[in-house]
N, CA, C and O atoms as a MOPAC input file, in Angstrom:
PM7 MOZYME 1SCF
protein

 N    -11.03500 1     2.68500 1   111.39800 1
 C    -12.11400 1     2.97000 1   110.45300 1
 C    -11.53300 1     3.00700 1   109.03700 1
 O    -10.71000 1     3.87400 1   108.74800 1
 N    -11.80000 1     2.39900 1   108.44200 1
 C    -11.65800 1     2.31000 1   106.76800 1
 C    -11.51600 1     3.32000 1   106.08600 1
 O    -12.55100 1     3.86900 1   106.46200 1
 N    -11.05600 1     4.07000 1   105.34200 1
 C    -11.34100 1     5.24000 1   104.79000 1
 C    -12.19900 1     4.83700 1   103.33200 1
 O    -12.41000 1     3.66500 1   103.01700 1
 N    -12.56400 1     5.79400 1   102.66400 1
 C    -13.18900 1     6.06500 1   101.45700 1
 C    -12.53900 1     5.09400 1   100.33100 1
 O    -13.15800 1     4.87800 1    99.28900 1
 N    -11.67500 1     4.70300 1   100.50000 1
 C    -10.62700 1     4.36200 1    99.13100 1
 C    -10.75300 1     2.87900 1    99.04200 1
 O    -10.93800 1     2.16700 1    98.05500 1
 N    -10.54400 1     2.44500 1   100.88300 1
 C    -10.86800 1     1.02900 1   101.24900 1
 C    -11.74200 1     0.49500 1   100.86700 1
 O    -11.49300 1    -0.64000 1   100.46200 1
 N    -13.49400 1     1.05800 1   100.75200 1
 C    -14.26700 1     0.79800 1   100.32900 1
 C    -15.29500 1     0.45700 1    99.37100 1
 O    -16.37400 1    -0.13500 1    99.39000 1
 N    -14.30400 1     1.26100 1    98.22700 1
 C    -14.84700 1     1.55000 1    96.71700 1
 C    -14.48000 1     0.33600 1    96.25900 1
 O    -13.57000 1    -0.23000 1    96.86500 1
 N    -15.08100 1    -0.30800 1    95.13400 1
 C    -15.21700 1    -1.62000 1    94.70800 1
 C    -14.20800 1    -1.30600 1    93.41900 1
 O    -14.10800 1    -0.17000 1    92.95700 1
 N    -13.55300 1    -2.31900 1    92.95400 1
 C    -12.62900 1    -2.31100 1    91.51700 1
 C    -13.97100 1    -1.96100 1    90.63400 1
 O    -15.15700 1    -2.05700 1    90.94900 1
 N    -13.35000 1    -1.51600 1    89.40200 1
 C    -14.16200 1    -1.19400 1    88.05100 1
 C    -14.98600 1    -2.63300 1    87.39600 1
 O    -14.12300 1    -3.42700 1    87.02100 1
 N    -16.20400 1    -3.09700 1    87.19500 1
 C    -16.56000 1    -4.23700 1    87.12700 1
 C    -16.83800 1    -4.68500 1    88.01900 1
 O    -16.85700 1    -5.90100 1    87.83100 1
 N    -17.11100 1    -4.43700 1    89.03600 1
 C    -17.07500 1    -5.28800 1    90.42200 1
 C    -18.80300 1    -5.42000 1    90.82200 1
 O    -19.38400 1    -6.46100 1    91.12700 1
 N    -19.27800 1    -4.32300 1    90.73800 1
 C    -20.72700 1    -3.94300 1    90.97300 1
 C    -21.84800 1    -4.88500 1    89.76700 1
 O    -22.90400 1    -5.51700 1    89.81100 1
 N    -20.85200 1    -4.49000 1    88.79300 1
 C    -21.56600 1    -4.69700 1    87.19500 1
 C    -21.87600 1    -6.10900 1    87.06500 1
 O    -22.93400 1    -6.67200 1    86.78600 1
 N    -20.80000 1    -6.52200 1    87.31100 1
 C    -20.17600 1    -8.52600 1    87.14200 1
 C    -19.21600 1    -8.23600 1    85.86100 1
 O    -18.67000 1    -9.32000 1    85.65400 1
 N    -18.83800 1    -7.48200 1    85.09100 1
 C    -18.21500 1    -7.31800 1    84.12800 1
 C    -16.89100 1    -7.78200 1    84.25700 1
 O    -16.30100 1    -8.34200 1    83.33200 1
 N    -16.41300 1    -7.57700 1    85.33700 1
 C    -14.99400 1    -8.15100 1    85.47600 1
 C    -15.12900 1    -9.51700 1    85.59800 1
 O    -14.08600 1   -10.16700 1    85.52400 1
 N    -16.05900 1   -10.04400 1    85.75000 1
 C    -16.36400 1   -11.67200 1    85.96600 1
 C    -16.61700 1   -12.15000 1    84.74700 1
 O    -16.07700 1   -13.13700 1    84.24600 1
 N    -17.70200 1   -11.24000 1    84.09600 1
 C    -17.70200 1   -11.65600 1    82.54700 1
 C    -16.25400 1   -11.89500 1    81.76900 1
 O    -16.02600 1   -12.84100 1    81.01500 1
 N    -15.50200 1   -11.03500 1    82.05000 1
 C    -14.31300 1   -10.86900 1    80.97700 1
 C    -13.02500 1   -11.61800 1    81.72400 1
 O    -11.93200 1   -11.80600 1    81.19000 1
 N    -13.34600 1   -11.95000 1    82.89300 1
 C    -12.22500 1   -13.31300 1    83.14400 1
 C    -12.74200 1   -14.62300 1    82.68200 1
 O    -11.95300 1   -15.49300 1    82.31300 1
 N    -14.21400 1   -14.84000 1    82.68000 1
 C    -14.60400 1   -16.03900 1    82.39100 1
 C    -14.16900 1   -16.58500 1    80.88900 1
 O    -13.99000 1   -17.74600 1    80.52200 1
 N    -14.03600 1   -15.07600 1    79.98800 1
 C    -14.49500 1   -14.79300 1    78.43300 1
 C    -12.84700 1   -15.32800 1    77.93200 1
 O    -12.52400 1   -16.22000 1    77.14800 1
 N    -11.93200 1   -14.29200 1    78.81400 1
 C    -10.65400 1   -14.95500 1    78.75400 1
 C     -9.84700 1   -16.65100 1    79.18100 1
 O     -8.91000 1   -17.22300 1    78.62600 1
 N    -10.65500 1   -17.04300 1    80.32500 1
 C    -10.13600 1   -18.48700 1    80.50800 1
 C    -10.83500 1   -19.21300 1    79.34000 1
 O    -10.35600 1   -20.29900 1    79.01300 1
 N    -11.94200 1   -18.73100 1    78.64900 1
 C    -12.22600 1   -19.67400 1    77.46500 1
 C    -11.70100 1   -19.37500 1    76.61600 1
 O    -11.91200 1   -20.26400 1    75.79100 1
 N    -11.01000 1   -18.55700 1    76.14000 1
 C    -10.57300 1   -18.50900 1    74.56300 1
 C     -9.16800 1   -18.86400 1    75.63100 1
 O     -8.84100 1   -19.95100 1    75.15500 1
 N     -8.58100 1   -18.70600 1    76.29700 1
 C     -6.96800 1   -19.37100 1    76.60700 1
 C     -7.41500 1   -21.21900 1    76.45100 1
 O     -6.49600 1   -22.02300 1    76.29400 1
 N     -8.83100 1   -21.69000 1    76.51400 1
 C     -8.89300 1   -23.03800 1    76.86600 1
 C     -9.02500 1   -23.71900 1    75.42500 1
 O     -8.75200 1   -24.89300 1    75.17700 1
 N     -9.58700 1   -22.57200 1    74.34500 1
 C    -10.12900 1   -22.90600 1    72.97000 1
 C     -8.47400 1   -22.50600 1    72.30400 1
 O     -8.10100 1   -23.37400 1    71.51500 1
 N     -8.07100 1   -22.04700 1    72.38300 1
 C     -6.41200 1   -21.81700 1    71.99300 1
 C     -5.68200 1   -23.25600 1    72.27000 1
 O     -5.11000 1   -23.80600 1    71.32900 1
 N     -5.70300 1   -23.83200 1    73.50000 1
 C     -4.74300 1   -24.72600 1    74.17900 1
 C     -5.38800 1   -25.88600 1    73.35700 1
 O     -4.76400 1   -26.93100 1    73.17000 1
 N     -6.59400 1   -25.69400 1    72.88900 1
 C     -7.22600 1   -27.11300 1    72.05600 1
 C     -7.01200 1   -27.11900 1    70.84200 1
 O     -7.63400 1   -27.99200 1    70.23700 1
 N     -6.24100 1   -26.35100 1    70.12700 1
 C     -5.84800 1   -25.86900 1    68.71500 1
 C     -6.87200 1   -25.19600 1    67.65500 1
 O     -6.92600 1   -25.57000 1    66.48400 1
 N     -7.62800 1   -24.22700 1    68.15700 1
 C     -7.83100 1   -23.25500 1    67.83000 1
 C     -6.92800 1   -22.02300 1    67.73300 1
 O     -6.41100 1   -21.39900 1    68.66000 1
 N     -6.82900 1   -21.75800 1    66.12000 1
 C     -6.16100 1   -20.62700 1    65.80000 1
 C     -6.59800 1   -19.24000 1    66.34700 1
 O     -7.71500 1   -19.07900 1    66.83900 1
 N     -5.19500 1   -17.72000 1    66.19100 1
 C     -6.00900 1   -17.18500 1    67.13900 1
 C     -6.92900 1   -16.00000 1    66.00800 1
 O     -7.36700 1   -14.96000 1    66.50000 1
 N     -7.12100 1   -16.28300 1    64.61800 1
 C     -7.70300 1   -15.72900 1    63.51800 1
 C     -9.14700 1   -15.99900 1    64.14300 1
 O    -10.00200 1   -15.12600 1    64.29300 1
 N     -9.28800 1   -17.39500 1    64.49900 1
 C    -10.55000 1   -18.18500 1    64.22300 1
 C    -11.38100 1   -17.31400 1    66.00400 1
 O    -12.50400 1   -16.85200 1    66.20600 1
 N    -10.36400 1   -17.42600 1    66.76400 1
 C    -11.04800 1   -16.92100 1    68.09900 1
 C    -11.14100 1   -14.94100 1    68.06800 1
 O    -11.63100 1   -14.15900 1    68.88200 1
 N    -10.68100 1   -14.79100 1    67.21600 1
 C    -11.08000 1   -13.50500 1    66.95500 1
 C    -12.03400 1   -13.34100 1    66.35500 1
 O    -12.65700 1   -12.29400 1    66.53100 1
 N    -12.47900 1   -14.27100 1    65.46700 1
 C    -13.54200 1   -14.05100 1    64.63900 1
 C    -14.88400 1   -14.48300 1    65.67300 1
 O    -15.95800 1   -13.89000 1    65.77100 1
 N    -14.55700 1   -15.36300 1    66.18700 1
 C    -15.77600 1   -16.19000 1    67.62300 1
 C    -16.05800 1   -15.18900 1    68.54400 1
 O    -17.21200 1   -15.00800 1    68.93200 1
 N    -14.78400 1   -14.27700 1    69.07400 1
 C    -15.22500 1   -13.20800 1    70.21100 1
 C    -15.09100 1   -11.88700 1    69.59200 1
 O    -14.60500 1   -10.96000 1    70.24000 1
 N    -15.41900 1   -11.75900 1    68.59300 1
 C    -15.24800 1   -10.30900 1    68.17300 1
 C    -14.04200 1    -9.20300 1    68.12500 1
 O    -14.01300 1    -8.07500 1    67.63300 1
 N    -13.16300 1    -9.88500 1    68.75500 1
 C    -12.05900 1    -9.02800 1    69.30200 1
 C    -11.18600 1    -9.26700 1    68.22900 1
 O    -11.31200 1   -10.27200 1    67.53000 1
 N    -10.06700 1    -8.19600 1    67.98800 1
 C     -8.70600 1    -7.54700 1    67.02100 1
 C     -8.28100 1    -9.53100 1    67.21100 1
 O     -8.89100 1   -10.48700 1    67.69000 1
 N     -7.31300 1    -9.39900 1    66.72500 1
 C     -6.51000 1   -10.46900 1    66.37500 1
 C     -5.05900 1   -10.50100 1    67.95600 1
 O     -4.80500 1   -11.27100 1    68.88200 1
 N     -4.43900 1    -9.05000 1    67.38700 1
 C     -4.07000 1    -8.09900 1    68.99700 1
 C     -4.44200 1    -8.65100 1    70.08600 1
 O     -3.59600 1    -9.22800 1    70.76900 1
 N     -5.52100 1    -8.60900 1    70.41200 1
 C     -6.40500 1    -8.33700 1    71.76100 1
 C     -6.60300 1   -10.15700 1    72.09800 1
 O     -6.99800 1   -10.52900 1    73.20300 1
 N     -6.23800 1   -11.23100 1    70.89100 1
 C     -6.63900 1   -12.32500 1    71.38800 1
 C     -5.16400 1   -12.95700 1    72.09600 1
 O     -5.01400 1   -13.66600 1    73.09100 1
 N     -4.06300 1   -12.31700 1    71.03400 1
 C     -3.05400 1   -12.82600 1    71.53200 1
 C     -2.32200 1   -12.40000 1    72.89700 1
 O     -1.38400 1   -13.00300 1    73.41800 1
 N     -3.02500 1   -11.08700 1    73.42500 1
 C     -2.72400 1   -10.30300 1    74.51400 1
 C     -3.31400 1   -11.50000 1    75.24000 1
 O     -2.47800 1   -12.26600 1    75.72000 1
 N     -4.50500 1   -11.78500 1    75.40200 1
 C     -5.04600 1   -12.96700 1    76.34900 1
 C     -4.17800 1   -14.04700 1    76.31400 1
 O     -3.55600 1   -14.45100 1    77.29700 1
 N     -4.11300 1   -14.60800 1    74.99600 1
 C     -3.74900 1   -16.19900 1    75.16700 1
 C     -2.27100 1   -15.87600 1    75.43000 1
 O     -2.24000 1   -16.55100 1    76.45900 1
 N     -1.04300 1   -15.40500 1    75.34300 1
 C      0.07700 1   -15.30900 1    75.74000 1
 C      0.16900 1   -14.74400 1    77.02000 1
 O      1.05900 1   -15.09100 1    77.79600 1
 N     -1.01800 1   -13.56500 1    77.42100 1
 C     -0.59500 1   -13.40500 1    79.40000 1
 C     -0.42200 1   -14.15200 1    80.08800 1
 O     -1.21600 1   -15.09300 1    80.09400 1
 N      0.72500 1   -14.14600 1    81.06100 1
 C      1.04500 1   -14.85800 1    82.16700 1
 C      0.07700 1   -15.33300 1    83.03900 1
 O      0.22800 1   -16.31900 1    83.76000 1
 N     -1.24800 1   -14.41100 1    82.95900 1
 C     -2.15100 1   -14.52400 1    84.10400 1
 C     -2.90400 1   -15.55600 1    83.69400 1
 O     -3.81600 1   -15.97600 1    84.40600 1

């Protein structure tokens, strides 16, 4: 029998949010790889300058 822990869904999971924000990330890694600066994709997704290069340089 599964316990309690087995069952609980990741954070986003219920929402689609985690789906939103992988989708949100393979596009700005795809708008980067096409030579988009990462000033310009910060300004497109709202996000720090920080937060774009955290995406486009992760391994994942």
């Amino acid at each position: 029998m599964p316990s309690k822990e087995d069952t609980r869904k990741k954070w986003g999971e219920t929402s689609g949010t985690r789906d939103y924000i992988r989708k949100r990330n393979e596009d700005i890694k795809s708008k980067h790889k096409g030579g988009q600066t990462v000033l310009n994709l910060a300004e497109e997704f709202f996000l720090s300058i920080d937060s774009i290069k955290k995406i486009v340089y992760s391994k994942k």
